[in-house]
Steps between C-alpha positions, in 0.01 A plus 500: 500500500579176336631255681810278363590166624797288393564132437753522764252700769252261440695195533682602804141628695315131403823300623454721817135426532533130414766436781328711751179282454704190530612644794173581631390160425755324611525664824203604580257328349601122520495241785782386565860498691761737484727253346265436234447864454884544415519218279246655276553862561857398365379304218217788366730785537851338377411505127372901544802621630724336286341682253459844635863605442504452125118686455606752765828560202224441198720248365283288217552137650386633869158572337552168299534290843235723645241367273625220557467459843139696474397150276652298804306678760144479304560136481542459827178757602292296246608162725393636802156653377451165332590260798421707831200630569619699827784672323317545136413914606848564523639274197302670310633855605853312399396418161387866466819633588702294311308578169589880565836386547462328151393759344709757708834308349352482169465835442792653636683210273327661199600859615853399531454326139339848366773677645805294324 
């Protein structure tokens, strides 16, 4: 059985992994207080689901912004891993995340570009 993933599938599954570990570590994981915790739960997860419409429709400039926003989110995971030492294990699980979501976009950009 072979097993066939789309751009789309893709994209969609690492936007839902990257915003569940941002809420993970944002919730869970970091000390602080609850109005902190909104701020930047608010702040992470904004930029996803402004997104998630237009790649839930496969429209080309949601995957555009997606990749987009997946360069926005490594830059900030590199910051952290480079300046805090407490918080570097779970940057770095960011920066992972938001390559896939790179890559994710890209691909399901050159599917829809194969396609037309």
């Amino acid at each position: 059985m072979k097993a066939h993933f789309s751009g789309r599938a893709l994209a969609l599954s690492a936007m839902v992994l990257l915003a569940a570990w941002l809420c993970l570590w944002l919730v869970a994981l970091t000390q602080a207080n609850i109005r902190e915790r909104v701020v930047w739960m608010s702040l992470a997860l904004l930029p996803l689901l402004l997104v998630a419409y237009p790649v839930w429709r496969g429209q080309k400039a949601g995957f555009a912004w997606c990749g987009f926003l997946a360069l926005g989110y490594f830059a900030q995971g590199i910051t952290v891993l480079l300046t805090s030492k407490s918080d570097g294990g779970y940057a770095s699980m960011e920066v992972s995340l938001s390559l896939l979501l790179f890559i994710a976009a890209s691909a399901a950009l050159r599917g829809l570009r194969r396609n037309a």
